[in-house]
KEDREN-57689 format. One record per residue (C-alpha): residue number from 1; x negated, y negated, z negated. Coordinates in nm, 4 decimals. Example, Ala and Ser with C-alpha at 12.3 -4.5 7.8 and 13.67 -1.06 7.14 Angstrom:
2
+-----+----------+----------+----------+
: pos :        u :        v :        w :
+-----+----------+----------+----------+
:   1 :  -1.2300 :   0.4500 :  -0.7800 :
:   2 :  -1.3670 :   0.1060 :  -0.7140 :
+-----+----------+----------+----------+
# end
This chain:
332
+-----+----------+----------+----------+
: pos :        u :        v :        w :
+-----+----------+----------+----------+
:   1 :  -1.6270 : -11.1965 :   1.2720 :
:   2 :  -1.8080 : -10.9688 :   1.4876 :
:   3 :  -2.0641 : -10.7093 :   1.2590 :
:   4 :  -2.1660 : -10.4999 :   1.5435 :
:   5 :  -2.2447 : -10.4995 :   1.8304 :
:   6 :  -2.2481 : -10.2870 :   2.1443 :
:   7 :  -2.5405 : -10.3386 :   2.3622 :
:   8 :  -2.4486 : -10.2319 :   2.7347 :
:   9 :  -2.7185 : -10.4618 :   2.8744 :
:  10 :  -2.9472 : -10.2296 :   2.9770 :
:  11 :  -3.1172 :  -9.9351 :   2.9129 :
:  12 :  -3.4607 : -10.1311 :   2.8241 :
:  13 :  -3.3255 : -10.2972 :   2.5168 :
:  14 :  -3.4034 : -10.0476 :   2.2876 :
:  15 :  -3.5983 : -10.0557 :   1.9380 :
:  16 :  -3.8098 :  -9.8606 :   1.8779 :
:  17 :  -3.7559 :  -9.5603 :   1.5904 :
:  18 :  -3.8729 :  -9.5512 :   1.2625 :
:  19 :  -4.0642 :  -9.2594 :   1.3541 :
:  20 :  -4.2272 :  -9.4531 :   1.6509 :
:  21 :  -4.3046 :  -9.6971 :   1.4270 :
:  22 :  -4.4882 :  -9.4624 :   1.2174 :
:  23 :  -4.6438 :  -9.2949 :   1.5105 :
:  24 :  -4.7686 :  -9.6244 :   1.6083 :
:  25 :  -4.8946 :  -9.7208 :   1.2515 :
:  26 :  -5.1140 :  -9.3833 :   1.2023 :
:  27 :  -5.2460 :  -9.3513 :   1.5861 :
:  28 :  -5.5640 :  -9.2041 :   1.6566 :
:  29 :  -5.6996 :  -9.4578 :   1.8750 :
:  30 :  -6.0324 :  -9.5490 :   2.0828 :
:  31 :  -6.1541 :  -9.8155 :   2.3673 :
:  32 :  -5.9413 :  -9.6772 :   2.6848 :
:  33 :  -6.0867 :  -9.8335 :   2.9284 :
:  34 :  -6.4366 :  -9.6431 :   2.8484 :
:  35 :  -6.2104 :  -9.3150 :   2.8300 :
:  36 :  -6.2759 :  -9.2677 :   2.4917 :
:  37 :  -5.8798 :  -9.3030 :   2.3368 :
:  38 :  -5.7284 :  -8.9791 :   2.2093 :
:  39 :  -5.4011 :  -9.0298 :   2.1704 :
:  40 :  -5.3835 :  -9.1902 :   2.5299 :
:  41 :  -5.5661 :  -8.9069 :   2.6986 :
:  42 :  -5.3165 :  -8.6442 :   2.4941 :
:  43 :  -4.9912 :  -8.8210 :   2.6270 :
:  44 :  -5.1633 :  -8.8026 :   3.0045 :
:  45 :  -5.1830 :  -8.4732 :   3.0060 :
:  46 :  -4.9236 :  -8.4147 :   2.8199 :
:  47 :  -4.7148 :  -8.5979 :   3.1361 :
:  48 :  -4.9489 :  -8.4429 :   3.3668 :
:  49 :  -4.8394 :  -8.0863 :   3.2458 :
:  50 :  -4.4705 :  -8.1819 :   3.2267 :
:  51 :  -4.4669 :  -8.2757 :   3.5964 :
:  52 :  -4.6893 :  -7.9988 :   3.7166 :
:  53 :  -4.9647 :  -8.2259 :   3.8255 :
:  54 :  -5.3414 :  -8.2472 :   3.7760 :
:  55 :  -5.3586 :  -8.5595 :   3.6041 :
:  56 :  -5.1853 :  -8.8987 :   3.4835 :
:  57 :  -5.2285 :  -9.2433 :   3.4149 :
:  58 :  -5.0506 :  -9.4674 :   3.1288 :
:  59 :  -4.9898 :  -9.7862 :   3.2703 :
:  60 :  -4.7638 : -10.1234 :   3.0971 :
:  61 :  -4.4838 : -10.1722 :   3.3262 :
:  62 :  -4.3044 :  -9.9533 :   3.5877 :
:  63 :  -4.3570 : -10.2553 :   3.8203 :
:  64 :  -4.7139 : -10.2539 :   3.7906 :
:  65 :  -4.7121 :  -9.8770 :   3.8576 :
:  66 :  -4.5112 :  -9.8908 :   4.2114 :
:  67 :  -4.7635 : -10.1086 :   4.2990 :
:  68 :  -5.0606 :  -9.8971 :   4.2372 :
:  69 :  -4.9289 :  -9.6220 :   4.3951 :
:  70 :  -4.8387 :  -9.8304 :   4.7534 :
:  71 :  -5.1461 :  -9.9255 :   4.7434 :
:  72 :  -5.3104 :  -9.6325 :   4.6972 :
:  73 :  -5.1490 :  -9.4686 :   4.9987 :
:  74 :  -5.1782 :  -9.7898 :   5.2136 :
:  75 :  -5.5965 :  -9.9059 :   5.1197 :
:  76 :  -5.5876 : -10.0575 :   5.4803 :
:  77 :  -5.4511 : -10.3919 :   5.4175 :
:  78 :  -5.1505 : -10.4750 :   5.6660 :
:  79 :  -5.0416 : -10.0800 :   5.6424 :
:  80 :  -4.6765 : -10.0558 :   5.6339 :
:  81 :  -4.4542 :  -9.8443 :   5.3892 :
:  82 :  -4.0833 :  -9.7596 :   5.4556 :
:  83 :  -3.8502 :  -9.8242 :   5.1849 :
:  84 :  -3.4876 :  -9.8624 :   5.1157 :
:  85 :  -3.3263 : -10.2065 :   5.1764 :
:  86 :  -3.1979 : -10.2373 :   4.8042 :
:  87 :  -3.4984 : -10.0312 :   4.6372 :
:  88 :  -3.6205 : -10.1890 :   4.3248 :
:  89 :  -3.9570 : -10.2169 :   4.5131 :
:  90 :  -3.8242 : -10.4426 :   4.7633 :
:  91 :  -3.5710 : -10.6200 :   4.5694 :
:  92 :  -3.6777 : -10.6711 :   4.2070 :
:  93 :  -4.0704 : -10.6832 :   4.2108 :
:  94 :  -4.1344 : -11.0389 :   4.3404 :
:  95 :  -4.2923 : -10.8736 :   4.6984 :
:  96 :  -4.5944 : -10.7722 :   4.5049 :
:  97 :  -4.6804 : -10.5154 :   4.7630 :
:  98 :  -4.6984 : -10.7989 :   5.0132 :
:  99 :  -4.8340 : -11.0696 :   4.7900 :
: 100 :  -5.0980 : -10.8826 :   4.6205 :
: 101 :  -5.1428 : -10.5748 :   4.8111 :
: 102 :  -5.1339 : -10.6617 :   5.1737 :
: 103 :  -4.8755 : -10.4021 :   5.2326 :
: 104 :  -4.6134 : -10.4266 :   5.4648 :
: 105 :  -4.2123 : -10.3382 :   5.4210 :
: 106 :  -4.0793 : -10.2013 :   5.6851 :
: 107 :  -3.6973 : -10.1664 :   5.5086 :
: 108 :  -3.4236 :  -9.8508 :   5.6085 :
: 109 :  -3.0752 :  -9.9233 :   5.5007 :
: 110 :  -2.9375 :  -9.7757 :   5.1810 :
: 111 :  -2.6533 :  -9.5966 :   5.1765 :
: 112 :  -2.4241 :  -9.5562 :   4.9068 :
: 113 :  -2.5756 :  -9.2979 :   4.6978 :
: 114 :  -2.9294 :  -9.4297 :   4.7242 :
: 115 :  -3.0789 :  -9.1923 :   5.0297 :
: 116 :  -3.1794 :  -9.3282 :   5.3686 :
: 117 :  -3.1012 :  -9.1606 :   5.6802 :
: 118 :  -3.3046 :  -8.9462 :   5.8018 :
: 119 :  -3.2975 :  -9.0316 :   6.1183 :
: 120 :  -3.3606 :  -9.3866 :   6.0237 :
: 121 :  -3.6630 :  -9.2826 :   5.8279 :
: 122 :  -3.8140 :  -9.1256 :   6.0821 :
: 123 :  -3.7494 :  -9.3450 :   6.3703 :
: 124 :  -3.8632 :  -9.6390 :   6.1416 :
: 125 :  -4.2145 :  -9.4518 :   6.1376 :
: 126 :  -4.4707 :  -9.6576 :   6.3810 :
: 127 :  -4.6129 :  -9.4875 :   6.7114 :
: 128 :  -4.9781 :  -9.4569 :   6.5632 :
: 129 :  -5.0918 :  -9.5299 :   6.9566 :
: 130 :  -4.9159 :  -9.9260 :   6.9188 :
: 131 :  -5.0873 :  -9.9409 :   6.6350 :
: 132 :  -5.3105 : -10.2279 :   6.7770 :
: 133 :  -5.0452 : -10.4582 :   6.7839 :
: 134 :  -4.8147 : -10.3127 :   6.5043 :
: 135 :  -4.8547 : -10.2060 :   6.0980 :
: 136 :  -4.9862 :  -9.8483 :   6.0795 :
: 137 :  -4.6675 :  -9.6809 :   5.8870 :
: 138 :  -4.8566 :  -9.5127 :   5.5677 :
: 139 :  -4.6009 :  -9.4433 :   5.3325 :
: 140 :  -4.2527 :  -9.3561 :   5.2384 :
: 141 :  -4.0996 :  -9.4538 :   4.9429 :
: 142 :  -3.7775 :  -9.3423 :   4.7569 :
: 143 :  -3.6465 :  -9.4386 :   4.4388 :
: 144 :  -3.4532 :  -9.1879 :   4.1762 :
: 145 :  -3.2239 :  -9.2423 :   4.0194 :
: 146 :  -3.1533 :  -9.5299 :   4.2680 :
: 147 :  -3.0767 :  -9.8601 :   4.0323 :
: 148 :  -2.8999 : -10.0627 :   4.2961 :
: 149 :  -2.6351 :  -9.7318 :   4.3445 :
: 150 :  -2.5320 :  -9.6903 :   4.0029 :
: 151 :  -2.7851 :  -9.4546 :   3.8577 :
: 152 :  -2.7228 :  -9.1874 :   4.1452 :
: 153 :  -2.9325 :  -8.8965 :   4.2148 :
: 154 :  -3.1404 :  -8.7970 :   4.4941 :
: 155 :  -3.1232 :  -8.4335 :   4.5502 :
: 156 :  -3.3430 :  -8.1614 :   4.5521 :
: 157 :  -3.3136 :  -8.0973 :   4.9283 :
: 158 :  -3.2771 :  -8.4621 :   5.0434 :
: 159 :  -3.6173 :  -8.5064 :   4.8463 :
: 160 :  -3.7710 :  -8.1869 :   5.0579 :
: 161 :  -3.6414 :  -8.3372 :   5.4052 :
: 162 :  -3.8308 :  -8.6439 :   5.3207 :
: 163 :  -4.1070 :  -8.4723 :   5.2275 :
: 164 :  -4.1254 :  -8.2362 :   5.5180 :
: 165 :  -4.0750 :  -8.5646 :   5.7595 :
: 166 :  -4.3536 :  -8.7711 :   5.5637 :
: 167 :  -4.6008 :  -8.4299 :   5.5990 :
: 168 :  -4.4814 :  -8.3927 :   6.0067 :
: 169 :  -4.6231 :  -8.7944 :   6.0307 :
: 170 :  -4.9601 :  -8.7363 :   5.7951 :
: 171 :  -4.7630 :  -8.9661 :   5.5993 :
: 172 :  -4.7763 :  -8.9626 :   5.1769 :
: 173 :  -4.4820 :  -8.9833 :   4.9354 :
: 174 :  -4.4209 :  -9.1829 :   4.6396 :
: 175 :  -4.1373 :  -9.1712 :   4.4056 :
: 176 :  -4.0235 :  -9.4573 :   4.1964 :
: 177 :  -3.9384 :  -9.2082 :   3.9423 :
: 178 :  -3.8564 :  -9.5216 :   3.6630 :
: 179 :  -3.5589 :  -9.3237 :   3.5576 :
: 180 :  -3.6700 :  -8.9487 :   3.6610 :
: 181 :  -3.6365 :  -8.8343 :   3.3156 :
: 182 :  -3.2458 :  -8.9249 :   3.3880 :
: 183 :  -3.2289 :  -8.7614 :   3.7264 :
: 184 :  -3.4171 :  -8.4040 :   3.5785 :
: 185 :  -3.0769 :  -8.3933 :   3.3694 :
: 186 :  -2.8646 :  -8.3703 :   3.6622 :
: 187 :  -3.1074 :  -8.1956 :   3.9321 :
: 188 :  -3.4301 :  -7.9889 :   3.9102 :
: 189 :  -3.7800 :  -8.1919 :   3.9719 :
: 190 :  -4.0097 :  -7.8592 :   4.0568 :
: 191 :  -3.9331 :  -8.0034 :   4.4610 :
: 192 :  -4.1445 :  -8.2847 :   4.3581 :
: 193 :  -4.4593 :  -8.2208 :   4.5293 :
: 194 :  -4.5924 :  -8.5525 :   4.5457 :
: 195 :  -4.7137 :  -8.8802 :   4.3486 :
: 196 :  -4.4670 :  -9.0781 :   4.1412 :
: 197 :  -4.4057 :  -9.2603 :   3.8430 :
: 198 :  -4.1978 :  -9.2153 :   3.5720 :
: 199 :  -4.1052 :  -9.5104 :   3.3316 :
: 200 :  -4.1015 :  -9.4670 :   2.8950 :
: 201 :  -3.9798 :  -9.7282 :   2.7797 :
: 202 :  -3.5491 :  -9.7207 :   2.9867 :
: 203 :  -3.3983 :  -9.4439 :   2.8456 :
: 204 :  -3.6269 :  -9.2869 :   2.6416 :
: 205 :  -3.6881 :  -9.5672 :   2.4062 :
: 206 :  -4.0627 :  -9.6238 :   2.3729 :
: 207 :  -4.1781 : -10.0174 :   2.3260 :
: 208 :  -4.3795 :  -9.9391 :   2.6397 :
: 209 :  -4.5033 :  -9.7992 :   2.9343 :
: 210 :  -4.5196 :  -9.6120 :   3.2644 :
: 211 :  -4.7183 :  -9.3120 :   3.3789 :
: 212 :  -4.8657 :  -9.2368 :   3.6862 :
: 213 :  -4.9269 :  -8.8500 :   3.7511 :
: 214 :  -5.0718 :  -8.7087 :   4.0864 :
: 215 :  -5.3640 :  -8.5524 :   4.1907 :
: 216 :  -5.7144 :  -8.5811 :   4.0224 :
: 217 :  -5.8612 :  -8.7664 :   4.3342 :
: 218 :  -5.5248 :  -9.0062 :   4.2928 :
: 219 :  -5.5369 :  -9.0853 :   3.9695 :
: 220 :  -5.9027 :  -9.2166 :   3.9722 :
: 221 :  -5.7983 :  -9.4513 :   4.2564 :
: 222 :  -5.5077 :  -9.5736 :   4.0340 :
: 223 :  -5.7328 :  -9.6172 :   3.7359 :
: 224 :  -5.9601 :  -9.8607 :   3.9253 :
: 225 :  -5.6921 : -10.0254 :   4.0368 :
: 226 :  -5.5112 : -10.0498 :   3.6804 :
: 227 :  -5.8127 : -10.2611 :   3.6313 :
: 228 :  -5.8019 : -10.4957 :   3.9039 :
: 229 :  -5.4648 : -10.5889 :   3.8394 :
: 230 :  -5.5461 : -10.6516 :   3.4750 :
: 231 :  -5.3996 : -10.3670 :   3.3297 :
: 232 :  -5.6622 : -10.2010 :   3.2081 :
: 233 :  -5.6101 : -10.2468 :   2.8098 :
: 234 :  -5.8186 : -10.1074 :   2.5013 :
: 235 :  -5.6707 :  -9.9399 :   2.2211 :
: 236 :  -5.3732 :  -9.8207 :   2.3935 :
: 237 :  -5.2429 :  -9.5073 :   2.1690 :
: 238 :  -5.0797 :  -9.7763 :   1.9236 :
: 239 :  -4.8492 :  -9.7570 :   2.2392 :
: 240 :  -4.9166 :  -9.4174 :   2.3857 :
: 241 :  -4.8507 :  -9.2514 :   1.9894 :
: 242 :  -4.4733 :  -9.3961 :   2.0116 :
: 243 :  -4.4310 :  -9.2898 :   2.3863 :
: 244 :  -4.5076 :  -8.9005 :   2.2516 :
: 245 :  -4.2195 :  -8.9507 :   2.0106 :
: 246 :  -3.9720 :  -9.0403 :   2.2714 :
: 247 :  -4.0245 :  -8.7794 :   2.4722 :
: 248 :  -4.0390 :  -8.5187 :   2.1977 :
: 249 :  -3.6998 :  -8.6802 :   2.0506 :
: 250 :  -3.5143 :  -8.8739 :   2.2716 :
: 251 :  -3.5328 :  -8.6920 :   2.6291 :
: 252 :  -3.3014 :  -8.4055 :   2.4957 :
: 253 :  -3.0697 :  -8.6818 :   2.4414 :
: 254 :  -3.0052 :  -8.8485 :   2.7823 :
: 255 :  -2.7886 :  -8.5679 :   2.9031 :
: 256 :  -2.5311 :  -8.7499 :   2.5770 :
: 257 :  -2.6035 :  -9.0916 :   2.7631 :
: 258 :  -2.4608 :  -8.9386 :   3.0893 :
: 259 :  -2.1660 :  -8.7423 :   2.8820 :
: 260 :  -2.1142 :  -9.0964 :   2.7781 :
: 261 :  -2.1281 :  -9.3149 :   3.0471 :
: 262 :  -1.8959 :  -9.0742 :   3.2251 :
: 263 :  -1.6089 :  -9.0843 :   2.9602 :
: 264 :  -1.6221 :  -9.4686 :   2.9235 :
: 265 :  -1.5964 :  -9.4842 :   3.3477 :
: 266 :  -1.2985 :  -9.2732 :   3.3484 :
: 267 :  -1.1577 :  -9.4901 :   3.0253 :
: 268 :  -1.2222 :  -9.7866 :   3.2177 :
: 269 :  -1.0987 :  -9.6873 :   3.5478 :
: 270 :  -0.7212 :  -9.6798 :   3.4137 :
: 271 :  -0.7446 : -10.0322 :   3.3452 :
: 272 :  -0.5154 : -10.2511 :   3.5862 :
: 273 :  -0.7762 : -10.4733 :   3.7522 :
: 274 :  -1.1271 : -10.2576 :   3.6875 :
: 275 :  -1.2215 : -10.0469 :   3.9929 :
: 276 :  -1.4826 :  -9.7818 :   3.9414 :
: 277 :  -1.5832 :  -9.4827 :   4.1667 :
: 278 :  -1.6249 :  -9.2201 :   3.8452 :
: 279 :  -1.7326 :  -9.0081 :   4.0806 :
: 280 :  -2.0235 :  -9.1756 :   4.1920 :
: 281 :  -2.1062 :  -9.2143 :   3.7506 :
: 282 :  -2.3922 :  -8.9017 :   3.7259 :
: 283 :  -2.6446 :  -9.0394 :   3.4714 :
: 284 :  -2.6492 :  -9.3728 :   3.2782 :
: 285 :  -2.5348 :  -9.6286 :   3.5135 :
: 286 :  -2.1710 :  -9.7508 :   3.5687 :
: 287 :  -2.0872 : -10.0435 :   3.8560 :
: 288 :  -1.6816 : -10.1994 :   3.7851 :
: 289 :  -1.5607 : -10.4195 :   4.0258 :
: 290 :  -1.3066 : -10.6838 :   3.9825 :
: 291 :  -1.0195 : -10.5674 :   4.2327 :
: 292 :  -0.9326 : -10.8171 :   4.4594 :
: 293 :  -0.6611 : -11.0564 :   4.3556 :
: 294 :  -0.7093 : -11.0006 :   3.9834 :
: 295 :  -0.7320 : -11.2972 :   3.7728 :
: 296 :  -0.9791 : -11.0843 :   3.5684 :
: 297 :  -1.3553 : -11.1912 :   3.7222 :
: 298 :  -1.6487 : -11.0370 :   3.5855 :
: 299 :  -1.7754 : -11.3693 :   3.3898 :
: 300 :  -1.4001 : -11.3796 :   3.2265 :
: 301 :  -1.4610 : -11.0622 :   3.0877 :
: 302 :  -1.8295 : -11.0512 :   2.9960 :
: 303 :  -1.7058 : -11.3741 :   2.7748 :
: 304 :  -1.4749 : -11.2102 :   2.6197 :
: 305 :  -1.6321 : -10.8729 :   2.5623 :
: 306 :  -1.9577 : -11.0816 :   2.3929 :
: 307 :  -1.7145 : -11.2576 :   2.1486 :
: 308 :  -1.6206 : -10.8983 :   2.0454 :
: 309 :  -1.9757 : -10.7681 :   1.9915 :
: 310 :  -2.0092 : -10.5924 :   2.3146 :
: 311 :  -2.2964 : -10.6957 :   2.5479 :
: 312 :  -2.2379 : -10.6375 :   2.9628 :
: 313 :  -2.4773 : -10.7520 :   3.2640 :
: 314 :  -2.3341 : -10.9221 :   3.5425 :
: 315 :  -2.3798 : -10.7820 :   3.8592 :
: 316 :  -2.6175 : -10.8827 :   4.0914 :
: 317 :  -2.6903 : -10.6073 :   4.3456 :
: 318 :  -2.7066 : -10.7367 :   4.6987 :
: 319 :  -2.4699 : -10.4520 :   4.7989 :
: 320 :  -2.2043 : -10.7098 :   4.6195 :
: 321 :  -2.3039 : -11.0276 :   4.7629 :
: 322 :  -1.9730 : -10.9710 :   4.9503 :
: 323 :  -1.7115 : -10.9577 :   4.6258 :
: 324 :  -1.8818 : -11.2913 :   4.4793 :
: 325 :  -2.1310 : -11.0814 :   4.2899 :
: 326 :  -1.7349 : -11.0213 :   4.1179 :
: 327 :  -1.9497 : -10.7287 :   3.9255 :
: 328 :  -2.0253 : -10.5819 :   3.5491 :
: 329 :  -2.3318 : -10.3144 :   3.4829 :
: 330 :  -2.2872 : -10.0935 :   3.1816 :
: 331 :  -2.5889 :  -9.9228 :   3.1022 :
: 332 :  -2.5321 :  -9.6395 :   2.8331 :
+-----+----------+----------+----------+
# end
């Protein structure tokens, strides 16, 4: 009979602490939407600080923060924003920039480790003199760590090139940072000279929440449009108080997730039948394959690792479509 269980799921099934819980219980708390809440204005600029910008924004999902920031830097409805191919934006968040903010994709290929050419980037960008006949490109967006590659990082200098192409074009920036805190372990953010957000509630544990951090001008754009799309909410630092706990006790503790995630990759990867690029395993994130001809498949073994306690996710990135979606997701 199993008594415990391992929970490899994903890294947004977490409880939260008893300390969180205690945080929450005790929290200072006011009517945000007036401006008034205490504990939500401290863990804004507490984020704000963190990230070297002038101000921040606590939003409920990391969803509903990509899609404030698009369209922030598109506000002409039927501007276009580049964006990776398999980028959480365009794959996972139902076309909301489309649907809701009359933003067009224009997508670049991925490539393995999460960057897009540069090339491609930049010869994705529109002429500005078509632009009565085509979208007006706006925006660039990249995503780090990149979800759909297994958690990898985008460097410090990759970052800059993208940058220094987007600035060349009078183009802005935004980073789907929903697992930044994961890639600071691995590379240094002070390149990030842009807006982005940064997700609370993956690795670090809180219940809830995103934040939003840019410039003062950017973040009042983003607050009126937290409100349009409903989320806009009142007494907030119930949430905000258990958000200030995680990143005063869990962030220190990622760089174990990685040390973990690594070990169990290069465990795994000895097993006849797994295949697993360790190499490409540099936060939490590991992809195993089924190798071809196995009589292991990944739905064989995600029964029979759940009958011993230990919860996987079938794959389902779209780089995989070609294997039979013949793919697990550990998250550590």
């Amino acid at each position: 009979m199993v008594t415990r269980s391992v929970d490899l799921r994903s890294d947004t099934v977490t409880r939260p602490t008893d300390a969180m819980r205690e945080a929450m219980a005790s929290a200072e708390v006011d009517d945000d939407i007036l401006g008034y809440d205490p504990t939500a204005r401290h863990l804004e600029e507490e984020m704000a600080k963190m990230m070297g910008k002038e101000a921040a924004l606590f939003v409920p999902s990391g969803t509903m923060g990509n899609l404030i920031c698009v369209m922030v830097h598109c506000e002409m409805r039927g501007s276009e924003v580049i964006l990776g191919d398999n980028s959480h934006i365009h794959v996972y968040e139902n076309g909301g920039i489309s649907t809701i903010g009359g933003v067009h994709p224009k997508t670049v290929k991925n490539e393995e480790d999460g960057t897009m050419e540069l090339g491609a980037i930049e010869a994705a960008i529109r002429d500005p003199k078509g632009s009565t006949f085509y979208p007006s490109t706006m925006s660039i967006c990249l995503e780090n760590t990149h979800a759909n590659s297994g958690g990898r990082c985008l460097s410090a200098e990759y970052t800059d090139s993208v940058g220094k192409i987007a600035k060349r074009h009078g183009l802005k920036l935004h980073i789907d940072g929903a697992r930044l805190f994961n890639a600071s372990i691995v590379i240094s953010l002070t390149h990030v000279h842009t807006m982005f957000q940064v997700c609370l509630s993956k690795g670090l544990g809180a219940p809830v929440g995103t934040v939003i951090v840019g410039s003062h001008t950017f973040i009042e754009k983003a607050k009126t449009l937290r409100k349009t799309l409903g989320g806009g909410m009142r007494q907030i630092g119930v949430l905000c108080a258990a958000a200030l706990v995680a990143l005063q006790e869990n962030l220190p503790k990622l760089q174990f997730d990685h040390k973990k995630a690594k070990l169990l990759a290069e465990g795994l990867n000895q097993m006849k039948g797994i295949r697993i690029n360790a190499a490409a395993v540099e936060t939490n994130m590991i992809f195993m394959d089924m190798e071809d001809g196995s009589r292991l498949t990944a739905e064989k073994l995600r029964k029979s690792l759940t009958e011993c306690g230990i919860l996987v996710l079938p794959g389902n990135s779209s780089r995989y479509v070609s294997h039979g979606q013949n793919l697990i997701c550990l998250n550590v």
